[in-house]
C-alpha positions in Angstrom: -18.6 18.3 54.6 -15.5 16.4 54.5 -13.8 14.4 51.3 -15.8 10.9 51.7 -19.1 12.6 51.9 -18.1 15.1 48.6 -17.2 11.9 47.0 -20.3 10.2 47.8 -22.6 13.0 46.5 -20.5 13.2 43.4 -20.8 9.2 42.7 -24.7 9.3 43.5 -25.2 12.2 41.0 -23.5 11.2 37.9 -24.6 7.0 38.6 -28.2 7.8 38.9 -27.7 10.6 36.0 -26.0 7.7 34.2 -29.1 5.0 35.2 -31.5 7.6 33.0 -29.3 8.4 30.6 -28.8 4.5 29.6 -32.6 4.0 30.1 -33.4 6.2 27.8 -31.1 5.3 24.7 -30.6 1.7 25.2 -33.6 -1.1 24.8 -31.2 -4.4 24.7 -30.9 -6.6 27.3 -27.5 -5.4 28.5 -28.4 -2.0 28.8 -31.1 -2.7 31.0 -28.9 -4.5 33.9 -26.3 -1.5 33.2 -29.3 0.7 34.6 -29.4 -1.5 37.2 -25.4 -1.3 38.0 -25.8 2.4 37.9 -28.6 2.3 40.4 -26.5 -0.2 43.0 -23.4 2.5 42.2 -25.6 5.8 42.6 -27.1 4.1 45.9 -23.8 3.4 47.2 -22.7 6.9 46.6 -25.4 8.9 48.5 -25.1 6.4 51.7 -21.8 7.7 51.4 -22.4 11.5 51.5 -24.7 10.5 54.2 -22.5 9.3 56.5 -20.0 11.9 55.5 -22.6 14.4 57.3 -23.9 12.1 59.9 -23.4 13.9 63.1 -23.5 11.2 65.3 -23.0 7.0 65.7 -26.7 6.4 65.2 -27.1 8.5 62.1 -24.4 6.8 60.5 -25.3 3.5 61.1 -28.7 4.1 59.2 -26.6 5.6 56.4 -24.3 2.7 55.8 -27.4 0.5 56.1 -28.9 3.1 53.0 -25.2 2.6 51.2 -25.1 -0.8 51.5 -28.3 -1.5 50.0 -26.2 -0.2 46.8 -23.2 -2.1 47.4 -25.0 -5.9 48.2 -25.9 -5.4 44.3 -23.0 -4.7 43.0 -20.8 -7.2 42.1 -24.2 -8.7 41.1 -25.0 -6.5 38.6 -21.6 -6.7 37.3 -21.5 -10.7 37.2 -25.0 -10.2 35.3 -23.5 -7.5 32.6 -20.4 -9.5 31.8 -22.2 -13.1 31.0 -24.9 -10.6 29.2 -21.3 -9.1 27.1 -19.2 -12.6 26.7 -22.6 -14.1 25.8 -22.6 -16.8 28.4 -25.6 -15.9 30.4 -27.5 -18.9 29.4 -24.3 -20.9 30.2 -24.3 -19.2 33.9 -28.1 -18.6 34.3 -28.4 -20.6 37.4 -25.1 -18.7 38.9 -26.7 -15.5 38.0 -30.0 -16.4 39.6 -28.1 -17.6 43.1 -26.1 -14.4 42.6 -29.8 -12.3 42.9 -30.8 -14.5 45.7 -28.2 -14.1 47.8 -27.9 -10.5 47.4 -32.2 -10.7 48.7 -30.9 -12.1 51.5 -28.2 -9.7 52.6 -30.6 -7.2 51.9 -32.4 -8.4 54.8 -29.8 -9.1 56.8 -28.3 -5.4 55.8 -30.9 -4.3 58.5 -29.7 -6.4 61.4 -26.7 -6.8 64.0 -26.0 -9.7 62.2 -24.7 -7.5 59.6 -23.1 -4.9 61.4 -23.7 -3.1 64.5 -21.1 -1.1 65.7 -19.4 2.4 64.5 -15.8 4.0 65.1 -14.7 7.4 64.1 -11.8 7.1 61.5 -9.5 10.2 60.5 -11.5 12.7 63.3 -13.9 12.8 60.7 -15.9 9.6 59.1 -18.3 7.5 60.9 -17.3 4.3 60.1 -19.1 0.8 60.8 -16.9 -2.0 62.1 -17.8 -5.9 61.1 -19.1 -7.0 64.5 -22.1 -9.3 62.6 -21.5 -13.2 61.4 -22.4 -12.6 57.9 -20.9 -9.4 56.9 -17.7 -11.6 56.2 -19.8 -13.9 54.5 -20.9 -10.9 52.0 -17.7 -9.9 51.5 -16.1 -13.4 50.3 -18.7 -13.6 47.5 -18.7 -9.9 47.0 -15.1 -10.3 45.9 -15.6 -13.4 44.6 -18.2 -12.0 42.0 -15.9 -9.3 41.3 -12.8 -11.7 40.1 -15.3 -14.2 38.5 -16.4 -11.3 36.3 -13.0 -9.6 35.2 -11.8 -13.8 34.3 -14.4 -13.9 32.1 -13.4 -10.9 30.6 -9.9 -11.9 29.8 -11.1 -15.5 28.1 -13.3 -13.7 26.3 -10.5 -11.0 25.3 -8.1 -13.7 23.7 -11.2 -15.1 21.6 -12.3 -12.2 19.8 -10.3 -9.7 17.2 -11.0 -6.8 16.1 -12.8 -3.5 17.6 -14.7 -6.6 20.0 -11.6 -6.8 22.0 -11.0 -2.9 22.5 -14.5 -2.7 23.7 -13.5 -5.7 26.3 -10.7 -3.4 27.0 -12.7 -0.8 27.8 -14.8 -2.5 30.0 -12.1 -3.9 32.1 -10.0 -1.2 32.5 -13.1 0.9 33.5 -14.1 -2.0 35.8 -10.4 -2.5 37.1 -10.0 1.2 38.2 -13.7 1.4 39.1 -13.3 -1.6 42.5 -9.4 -0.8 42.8 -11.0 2.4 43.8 -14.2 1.1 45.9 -11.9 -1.4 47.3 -10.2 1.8 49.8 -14.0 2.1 51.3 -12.8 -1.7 53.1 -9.6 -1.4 53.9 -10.4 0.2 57.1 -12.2 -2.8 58.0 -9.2 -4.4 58.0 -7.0 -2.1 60.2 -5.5 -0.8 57.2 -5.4 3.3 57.9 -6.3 4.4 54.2 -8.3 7.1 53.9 -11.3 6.2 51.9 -10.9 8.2 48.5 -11.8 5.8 46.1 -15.3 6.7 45.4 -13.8 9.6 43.0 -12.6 7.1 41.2 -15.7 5.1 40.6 -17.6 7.8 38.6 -15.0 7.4 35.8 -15.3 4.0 35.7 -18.6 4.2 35.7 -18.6 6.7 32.9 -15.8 4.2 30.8 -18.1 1.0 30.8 -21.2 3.3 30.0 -19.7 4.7 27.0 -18.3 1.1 26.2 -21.6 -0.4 26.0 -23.9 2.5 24.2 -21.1 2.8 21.5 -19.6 0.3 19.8 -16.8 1.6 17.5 -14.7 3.0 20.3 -11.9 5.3 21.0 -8.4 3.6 20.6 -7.9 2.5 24.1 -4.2 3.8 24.9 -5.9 6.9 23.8 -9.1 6.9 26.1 -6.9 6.1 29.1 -4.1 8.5 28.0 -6.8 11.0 27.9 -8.4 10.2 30.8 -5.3 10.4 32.7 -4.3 13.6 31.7 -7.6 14.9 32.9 -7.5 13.4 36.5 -3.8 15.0 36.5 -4.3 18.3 35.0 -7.6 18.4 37.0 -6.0 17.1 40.5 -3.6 20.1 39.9 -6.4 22.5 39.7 -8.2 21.4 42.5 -5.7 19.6 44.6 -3.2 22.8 45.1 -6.2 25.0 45.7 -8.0 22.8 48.5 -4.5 21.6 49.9 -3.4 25.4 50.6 -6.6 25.9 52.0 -6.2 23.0 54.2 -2.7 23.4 55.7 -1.7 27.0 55.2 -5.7 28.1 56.8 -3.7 29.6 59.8 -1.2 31.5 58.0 -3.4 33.1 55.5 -5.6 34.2 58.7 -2.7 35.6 60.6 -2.0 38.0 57.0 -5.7 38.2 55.8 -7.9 37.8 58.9 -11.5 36.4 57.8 -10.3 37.3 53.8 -7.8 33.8 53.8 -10.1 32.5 51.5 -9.8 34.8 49.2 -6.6 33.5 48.2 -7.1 29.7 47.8 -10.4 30.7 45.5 -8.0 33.1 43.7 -5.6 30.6 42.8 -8.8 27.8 42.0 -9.7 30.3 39.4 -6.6 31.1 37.8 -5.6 27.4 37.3 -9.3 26.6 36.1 -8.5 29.5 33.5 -5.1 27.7 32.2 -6.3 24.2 32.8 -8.3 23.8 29.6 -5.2 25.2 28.0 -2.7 22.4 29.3 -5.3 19.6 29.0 -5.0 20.7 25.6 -1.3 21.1 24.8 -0.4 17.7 26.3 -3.3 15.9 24.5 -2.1 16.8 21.9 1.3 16.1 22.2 0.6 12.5 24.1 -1.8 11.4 20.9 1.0 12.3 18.5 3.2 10.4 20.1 1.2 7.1 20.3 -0.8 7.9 17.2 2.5 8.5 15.3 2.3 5.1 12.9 -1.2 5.4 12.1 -0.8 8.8 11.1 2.2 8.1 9.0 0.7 5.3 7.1 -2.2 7.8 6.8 0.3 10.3 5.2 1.4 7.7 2.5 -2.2 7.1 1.5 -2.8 10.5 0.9 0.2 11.2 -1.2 -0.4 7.2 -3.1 -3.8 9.1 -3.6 -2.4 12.3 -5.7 -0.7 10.4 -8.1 -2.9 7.6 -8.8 -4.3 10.1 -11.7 -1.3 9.3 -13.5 -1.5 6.2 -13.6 -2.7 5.0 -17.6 -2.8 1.2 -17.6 -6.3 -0.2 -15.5 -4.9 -3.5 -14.3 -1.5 -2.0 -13.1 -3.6 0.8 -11.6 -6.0 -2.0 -10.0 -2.9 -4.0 -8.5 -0.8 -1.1 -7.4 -4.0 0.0 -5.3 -4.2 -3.3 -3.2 -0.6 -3.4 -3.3 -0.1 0.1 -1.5 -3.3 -0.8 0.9 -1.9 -3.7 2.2 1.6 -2.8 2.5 0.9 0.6 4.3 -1.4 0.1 6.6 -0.6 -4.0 7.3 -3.6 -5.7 6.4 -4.5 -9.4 5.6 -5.8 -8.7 2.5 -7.7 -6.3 0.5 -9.6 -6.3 -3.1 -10.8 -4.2 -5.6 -14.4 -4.8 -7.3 -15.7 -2.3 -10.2 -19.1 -2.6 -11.5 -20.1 -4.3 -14.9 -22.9 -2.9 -17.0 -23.2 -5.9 -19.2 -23.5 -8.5 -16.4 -25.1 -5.8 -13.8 -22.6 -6.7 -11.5 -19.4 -5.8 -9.3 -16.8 -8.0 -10.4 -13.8 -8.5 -8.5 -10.6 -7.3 -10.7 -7.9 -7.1 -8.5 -7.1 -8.6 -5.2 -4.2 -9.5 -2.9 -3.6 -12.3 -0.5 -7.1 -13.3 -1.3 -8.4 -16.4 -0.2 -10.3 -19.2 -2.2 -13.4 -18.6 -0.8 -13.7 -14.9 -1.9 -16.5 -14.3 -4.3 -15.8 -13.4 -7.5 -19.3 -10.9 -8.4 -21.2 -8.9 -6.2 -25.2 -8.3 -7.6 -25.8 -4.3 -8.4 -29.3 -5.3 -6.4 -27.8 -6.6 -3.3 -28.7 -5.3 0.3 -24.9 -4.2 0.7 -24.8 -2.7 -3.0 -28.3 -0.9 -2.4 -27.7 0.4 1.1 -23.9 2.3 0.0 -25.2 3.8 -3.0 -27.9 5.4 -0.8 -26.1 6.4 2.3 -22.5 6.5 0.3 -20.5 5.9 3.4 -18.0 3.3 4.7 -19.2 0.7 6.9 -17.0 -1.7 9.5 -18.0 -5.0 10.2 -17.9 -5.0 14.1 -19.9 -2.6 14.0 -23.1 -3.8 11.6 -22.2 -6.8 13.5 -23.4 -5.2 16.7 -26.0 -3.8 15.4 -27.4 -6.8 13.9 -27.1 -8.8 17.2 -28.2 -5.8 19.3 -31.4 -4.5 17.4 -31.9 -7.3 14.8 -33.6 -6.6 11.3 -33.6 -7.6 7.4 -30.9 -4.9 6.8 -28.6 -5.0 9.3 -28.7 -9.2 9.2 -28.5 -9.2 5.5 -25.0 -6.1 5.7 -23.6 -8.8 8.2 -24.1 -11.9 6.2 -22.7 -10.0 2.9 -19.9 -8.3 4.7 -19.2 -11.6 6.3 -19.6 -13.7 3.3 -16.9 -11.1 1.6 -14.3 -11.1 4.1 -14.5 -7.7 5.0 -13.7 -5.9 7.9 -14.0 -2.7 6.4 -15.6 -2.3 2.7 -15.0 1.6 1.1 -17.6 2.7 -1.6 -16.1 4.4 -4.6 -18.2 6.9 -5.6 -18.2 9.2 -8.8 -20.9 12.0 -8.9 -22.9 10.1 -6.7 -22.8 6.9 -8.6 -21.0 3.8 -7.3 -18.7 2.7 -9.3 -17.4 0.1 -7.2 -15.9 -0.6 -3.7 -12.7 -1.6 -1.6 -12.4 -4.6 0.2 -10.1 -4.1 3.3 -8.9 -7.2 5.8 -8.5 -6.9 9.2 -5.0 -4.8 10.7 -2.8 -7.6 11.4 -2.1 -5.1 14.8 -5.0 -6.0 15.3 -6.2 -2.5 15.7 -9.4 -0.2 15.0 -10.7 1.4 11.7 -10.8 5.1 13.3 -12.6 7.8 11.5 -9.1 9.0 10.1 -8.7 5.7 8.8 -12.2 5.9 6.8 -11.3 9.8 5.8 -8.1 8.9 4.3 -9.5 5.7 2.7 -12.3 7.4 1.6 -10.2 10.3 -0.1 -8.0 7.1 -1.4 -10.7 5.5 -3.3 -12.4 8.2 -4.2 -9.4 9.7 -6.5 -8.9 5.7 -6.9 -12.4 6.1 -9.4 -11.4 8.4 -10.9 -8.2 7.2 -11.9 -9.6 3.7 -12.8 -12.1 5.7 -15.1 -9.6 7.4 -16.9 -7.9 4.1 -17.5 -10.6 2.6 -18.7 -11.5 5.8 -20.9 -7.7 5.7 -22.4 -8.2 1.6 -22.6 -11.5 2.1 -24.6 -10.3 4.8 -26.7 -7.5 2.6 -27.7 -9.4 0.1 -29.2 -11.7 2.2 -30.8 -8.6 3.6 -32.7 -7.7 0.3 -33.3 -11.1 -0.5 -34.5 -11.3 2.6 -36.7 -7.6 1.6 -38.6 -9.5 -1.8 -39.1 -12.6 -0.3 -40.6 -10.2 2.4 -43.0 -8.3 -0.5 -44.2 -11.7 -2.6 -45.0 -12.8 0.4 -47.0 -9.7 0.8 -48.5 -9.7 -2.4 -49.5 -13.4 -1.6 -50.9 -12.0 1.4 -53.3 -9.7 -1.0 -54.8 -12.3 -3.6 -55.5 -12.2 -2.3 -58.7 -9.0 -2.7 -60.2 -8.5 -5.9 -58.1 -11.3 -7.5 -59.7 -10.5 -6.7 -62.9 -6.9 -8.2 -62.4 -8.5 -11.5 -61.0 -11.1 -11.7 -63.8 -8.2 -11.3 -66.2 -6.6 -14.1 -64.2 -9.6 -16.2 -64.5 -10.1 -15.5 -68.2 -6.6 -17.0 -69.2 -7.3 -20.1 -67.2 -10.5 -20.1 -68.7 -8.6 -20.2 -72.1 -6.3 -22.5 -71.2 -8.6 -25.4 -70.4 -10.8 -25.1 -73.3 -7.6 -24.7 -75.2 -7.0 -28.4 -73.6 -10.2 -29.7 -74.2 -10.3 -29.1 -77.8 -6.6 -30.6 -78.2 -8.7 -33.8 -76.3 -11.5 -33.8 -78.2 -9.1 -33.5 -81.8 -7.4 -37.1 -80.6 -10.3 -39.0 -79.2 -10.5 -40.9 -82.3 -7.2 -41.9 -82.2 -6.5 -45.6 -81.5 -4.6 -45.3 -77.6 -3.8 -47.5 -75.0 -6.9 -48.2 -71.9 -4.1 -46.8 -69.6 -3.7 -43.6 -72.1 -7.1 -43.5 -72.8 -8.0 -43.0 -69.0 -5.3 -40.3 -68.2 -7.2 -38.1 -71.2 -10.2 -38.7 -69.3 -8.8 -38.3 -66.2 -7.4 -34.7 -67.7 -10.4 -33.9 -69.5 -12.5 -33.8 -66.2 -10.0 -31.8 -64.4 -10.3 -29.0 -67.1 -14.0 -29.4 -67.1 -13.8 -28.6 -63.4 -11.0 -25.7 -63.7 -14.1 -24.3 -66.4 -16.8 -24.7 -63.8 -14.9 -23.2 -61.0 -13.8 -20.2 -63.4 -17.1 -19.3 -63.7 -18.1 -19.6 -60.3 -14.8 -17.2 -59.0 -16.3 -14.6 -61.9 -19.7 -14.8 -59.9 -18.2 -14.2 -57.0 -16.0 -11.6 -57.9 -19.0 -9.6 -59.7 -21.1 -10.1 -56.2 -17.8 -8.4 -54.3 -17.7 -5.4 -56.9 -21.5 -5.2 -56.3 -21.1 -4.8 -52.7 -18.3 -2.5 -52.4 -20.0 -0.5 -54.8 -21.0 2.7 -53.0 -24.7 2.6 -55.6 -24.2 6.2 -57.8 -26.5 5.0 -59.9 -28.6 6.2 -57.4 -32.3 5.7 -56.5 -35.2 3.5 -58.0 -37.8 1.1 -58.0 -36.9 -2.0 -56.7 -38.4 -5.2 -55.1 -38.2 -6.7 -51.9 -37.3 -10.0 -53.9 -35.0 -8.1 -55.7 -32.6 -7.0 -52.5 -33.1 -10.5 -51.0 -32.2 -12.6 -54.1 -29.0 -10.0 -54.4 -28.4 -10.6 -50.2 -28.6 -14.0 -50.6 -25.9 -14.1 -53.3 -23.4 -12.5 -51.5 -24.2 -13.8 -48.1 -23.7 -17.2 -49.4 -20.1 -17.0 -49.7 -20.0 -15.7 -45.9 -22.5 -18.3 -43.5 -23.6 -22.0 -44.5 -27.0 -21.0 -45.8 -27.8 -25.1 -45.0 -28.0 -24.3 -41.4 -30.3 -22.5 -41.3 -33.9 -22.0 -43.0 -34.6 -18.6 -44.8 -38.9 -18.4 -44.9 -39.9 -15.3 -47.2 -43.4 -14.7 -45.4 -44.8 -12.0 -47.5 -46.6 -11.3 -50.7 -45.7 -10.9 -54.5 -47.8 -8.1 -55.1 -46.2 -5.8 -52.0 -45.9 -1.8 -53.4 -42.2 -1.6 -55.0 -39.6 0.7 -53.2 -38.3 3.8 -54.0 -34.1 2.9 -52.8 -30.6 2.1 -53.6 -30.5 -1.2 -54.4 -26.7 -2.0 -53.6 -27.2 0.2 -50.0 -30.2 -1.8 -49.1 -28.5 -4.8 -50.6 -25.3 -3.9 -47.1 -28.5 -3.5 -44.9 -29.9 -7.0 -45.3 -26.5 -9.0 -45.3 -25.9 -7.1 -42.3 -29.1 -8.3 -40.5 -28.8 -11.5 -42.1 -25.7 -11.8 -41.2 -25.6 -11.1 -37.6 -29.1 -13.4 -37.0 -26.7 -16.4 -38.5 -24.4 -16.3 -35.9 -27.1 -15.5 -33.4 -28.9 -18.6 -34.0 -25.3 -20.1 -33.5 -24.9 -18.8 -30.5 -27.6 -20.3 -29.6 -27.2 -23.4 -30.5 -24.0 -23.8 -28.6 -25.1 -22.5 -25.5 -28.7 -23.6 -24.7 -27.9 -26.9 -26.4 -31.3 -27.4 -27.2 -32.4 -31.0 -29.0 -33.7 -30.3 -31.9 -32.9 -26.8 -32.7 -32.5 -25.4 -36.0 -32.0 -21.6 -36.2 -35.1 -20.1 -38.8 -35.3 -16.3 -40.4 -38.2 -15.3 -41.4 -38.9 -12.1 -43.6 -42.3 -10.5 -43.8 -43.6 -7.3 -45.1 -46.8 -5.3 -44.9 -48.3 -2.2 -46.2 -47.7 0.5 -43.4 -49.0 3.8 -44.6 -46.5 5.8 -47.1 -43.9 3.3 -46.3 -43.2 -0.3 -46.5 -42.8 -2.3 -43.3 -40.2 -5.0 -43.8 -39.4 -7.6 -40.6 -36.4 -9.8 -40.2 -36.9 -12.1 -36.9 -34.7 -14.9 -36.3 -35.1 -17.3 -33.2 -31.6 -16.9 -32.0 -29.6 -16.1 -28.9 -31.7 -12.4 -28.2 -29.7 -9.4 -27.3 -29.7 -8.5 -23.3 -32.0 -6.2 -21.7 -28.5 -4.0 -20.4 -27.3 -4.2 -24.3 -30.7 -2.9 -26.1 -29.8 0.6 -25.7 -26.5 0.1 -27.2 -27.3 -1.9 -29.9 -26.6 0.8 -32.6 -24.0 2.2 -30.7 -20.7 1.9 -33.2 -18.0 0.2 -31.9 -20.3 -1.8 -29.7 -20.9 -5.3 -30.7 -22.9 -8.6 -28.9 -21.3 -11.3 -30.8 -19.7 -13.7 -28.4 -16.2 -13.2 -30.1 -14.7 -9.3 -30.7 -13.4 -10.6 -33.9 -16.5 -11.8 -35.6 -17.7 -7.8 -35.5 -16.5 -4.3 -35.4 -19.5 -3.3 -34.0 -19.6 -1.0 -37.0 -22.9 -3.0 -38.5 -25.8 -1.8 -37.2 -24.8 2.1 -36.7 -24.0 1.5 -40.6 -28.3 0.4 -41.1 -29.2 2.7 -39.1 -27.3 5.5 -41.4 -28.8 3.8 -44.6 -32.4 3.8 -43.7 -32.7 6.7 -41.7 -30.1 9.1 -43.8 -30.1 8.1 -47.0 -33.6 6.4 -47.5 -36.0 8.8 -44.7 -37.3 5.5 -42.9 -37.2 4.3 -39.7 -35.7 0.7 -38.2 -36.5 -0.3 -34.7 -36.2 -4.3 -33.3 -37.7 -6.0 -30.5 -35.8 -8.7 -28.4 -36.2 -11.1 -25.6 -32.6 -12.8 -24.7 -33.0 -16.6 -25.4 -35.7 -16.4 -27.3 -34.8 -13.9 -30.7 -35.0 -10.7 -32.1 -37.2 -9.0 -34.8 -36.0 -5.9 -36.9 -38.9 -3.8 -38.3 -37.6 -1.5 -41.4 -40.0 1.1 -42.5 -39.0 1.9 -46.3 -40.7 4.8 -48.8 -43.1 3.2 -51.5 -42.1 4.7 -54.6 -44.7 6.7 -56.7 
């Protein structure tokens, strides 16, 4: 067996192995003429180890016949799988189907003298057929023709695509490239050219390249695949080359020492350097990636240290902005952004961003295909490749990751997890190299936004426990304020008891000269003065109410518990809560009977409980008002009560704004607040019912609400006995 007809055997074995291989995993369109390529390749190969053992002219004819039945197809095949790959097979489809014919017909021809006829012996050793028919050159011209048409295409659609799309192209013609540079030495003896014919070792790499090209999609970094697979055809050539080349020209020495043992030498040495090959593969792998891989890995290094001290970082929005800032200065992207998830809204809102474009949307749905599918699988995904997926084995998911991906400008989106739960997600633009996302690129972004979480949760725990300090100064001063309700109203009432003095002392000086004879002009400034102290009287009076319904609320009720009415804690409600909303604006309907059981409570406590609720369904029905904008609106409280056992059931329903399904578990949360302004509550109002009627009184409050439409409070309250 000489070299050509080893070379043969070994291209038929691994193209046909490669035919099932891709037949079994691949069900697109492009896979299926691959199979087909493979075939045409793996037919080629074992014509060749045919005539590489063909003991005589005849034999070899047939066998060239056998490998060109292989070769006709081809370029064919090849023309066929790049318009399948650059998507212009519809463009060419009358090409490609003149392509198929004429390859029919050379089939036919394959099997006459018009083809080729005779054979010469080349290198003492290969039967070799020589072009004696009209239409071999024929075959040839659009065999090559085919060949360059394909690889043009190629490079057009290189320099229109970006992205992990143009190292697959690469792949494919590279692979493709080596893979006819090498079949091309099978013709050059055709042409006088005395080459030996070693090419078709090549083709199984290239035949392995494209394969892997086409199953995967996120591929290898291309300098590395073909660094790589140059390593192994030299560490390998060493291994096998010194071996068969000792064997070859030192045969008769080795006999003249060893006798019929010379082998023993050669295979010696074959196994030694098969022992250490491994080894070296290895080393200079290594030391080759390193080398080209040196940037990536640097900017890799920087993430994972910006990664450790993120943690002590306290401020969210610096945090937020030093994160896109670091992504997209390290590793040179077009643009990156930062969304967190919002429980209110049920959304992931963007918060930070950098050299983000117009266009980019501002909110993400929690219920979204893309939101839905990382919380499950919790993994990063790349945009070439659900874009692949989607156009290779097309579905709801993968077309609706596409679209969303697309539609957020990402080439690359990171989940942020925290104990499983997605907190929110990084946005990454393409490398402005122009290069891959490689699995060390999602590790090291992965880690990044993973300690990223938890950073931004910290920040957002210092942030909110900030303003809950705030919040509780605000409430201590507001009750120290309450403890000196006293004294202050007893120096304002003092206040308003001298002026109170003084204008009756001014009315009786009026009334003691209104019989006195006085000019009109005189006579109307004395009127004029004795309304004014009339008023000052009126409004005296009026502060003293209002200071006397202040003392009553801060009050903290030691006289303790008794019987009271429910018109009793309304009417005293409705006193104080005057002075706080325009009772005008809305109506107040008491919906229940005279004769309801008295209660057994603290009248000034449950007094605080009903301001609160009527309070806080005023500024509901506001809210209402200024955001449906409804014609003829009017906002409408109605209170209603019922026997209910032991207990008295008391419900306060207003038709305001609602509270929001996400905000009903809250509700009595403190701190926590729905009004549409943090300064109209503390958020304190609500925890501060709940304490009264559930602490201090044994009942039991509970509401119902449908946002837009209102909210009912129900208040279960001991009868008293």
């Amino acid at each position: 067996m000489n070299l050509f007809a080893l070379g043969g055997l070994i291209l038929g074995c691994t193209c046909l192995l490669l035919a099932l291989l891709v037949s079994i995993y691949g069900r697109s369109k492009i896979h299926k003429i691959w199979v087909l390529f493979n075939l045409s390749v793996g037919f080629w190969g074992i014509g060749a180890f045919l005539i590489g053992i063909s003991n005589n002219p005849q034999k070899a004819l047939f066998a060239w016949r056998i490998a060109h039945i292989g070769g006709i197809f081809i370029p064919v095949c090849f023309f066929h799988t790049v318009c399948i790959f650059c998507k212009i097979d519809e463009k060419y489809k009358k090409v490609i189907y003149v392509a198929y014919l004429q390859g029919f017909f050379f089939l036919i021809i394959n099997w006459t003298n018009l083809f080729m006829s005779k054979i010469v012996t080349i290198f003492d050793s290969i039967y070799y057929h020589q072009s004696a028919g009209f239409f071999y050159p024929i075959f040839f011209m659009i065999w090559v023709g085919l060949v360059v048409w394909g690889h043009f295409e190629l490079i057009i659609y290189y320099k229109n695509n970006s992205g992990a799309i143009r190292n697959q192209i690469l792949y494919l013609f590279i692979g493709m490239f080596v893979g006819f540079l090498g079949g091309t030495t099978n013709f050059l003896p055709m042409f006088n050219i005395n080459f030996y014919p070693i090419g078709n070792f090549t083709i199984p790499l290239y035949c392995l390249i494209v394969t892997y090209a086409i199953l995967k999609y996120q591929l290898l970094d291309i300098k590395i695949a073909v660094t790589r697979t140059g390593l192994f055809i030299f560490t390998y050539s060493i291994v096998l080359g010194i071996p068969f080349f000792l064997a070859t020209w030192s045969q008769p020495y080795l006999f003249s020492i060893l006798n019929d043992k010379w082998w023993l030498v050669p295979l010696s040495l074959m196994a030694i350097l098969a022992t250490v090959g491994p080894f070296v593969y290895i080393f200079l792998e290594r030391k080759a990636e390193a080398r080209i891989l040196r940037a990536q890995k640097r900017y890799q290094n920087s993430l994972k240290q910006a990664a450790i001290g993120m943690t002590r970082i306290r401020d969210l929005n610096r945090l937020l902005n030093l994160i896109v800032h670091i992504v997209t200065k390290t590793v040179r992207i077009s643009h990156a952004a930062i969304y967190l998830y919002d429980e209110r809204s049920e959304q992931f809102l963007m918060e930070s961003g950098r050299n983000i474009g117009s266009n980019q949307p501002v909110s993400v749905s929690k219920k979204s295909t893309l939101m839905i599918w990382m919380k499950e699988k919790q993994q990063a995904l790349v945009y070439d490749q659900v874009k692949h997926k989607a156009e290779e084995t097309p579905n709801v998911i993968t077309c609706e990751l596409e679209e969303q991906m697309r539609t957020l400008n990402a080439a690359a989106i990171i989940p942020g997890l925290l104990e499983y739960n997605l907190g929110g997600f990084l946005i990454l633009g393409e490398k402005k190299s122009k290069e891959l996302y490689t699995d060390d690129d999602l590790a090291v972004f992965q880690v990044l936004t993973s300690q990223a979480t938890l950073a931004i949760e910290n920040a957002k725990f210092i942030q909110e426990s900030r303003i809950m300090q705030e919040q509780i100064s605000h409430t201590e001063k507001m009750a120290t304020i309450g403890t000196m309700a006293d004294g202050l109203s007893h120096q304002i009432n003092n206040r308003f008891h001298a002026l109170s003095l003084i204008a009756g002392d001014t009315l009786d000086i009026i009334k003691s000269i209104d019989g006195l004879e006085v000019s009109v002009e005189v006579k109307n400034v004395i009127n004029q003065i004795k309304y004014a102290m009339e008023r000052i009287k009126s409004n005296v009076v009026q502060g003293g109410e209002v200071v006397s319904g202040l003392l009553k609320y801060t009050r903290s009720g030691e006289q303790g518990f008794d019987r009271i009415t429910l018109d009793q804690i309304v009417d005293g409600t409705l006193a104080m809560v005057c002075y706080k909303i325009k009772l005008s604006e809305i109506d107040i309907v008491r919906n229940y009977s005279q004769y309801n059981p008295n209660i057994k409570g603290n009248l000034v406590q449950l007094e605080e409980v009903f301001f609160n609720l009527i309070d806080n369904a005023y500024d509901s029905t506001v809210e209402r008002r200024l955001l449906l904008n409804e014609p003829g609106y009017r906002g409408k409280i109605t209170i209603t009560a019922e026997h209910f056992g032991e207990n008295l059931r008391i419900k306060v329903e207003d038709n305001g704004i609602g509270v929001k399904p996400e905000d009903q578990k809250r509700l009595f949360t403190p701190f926590f607040t729905t009004k549409a302004s943090s300064h109209k509550g503390t958020g304190l109002g609500l925890y501060v019912i709940r304490r009264i009627i559930v602490e201090n009184h044994s009942g039991r409050i509970s509401f119902e609400s449908a946002y837009k439409k209102g909210t009912a409070f129900y208040i279960d309250l001991p009868i008293y006995k």
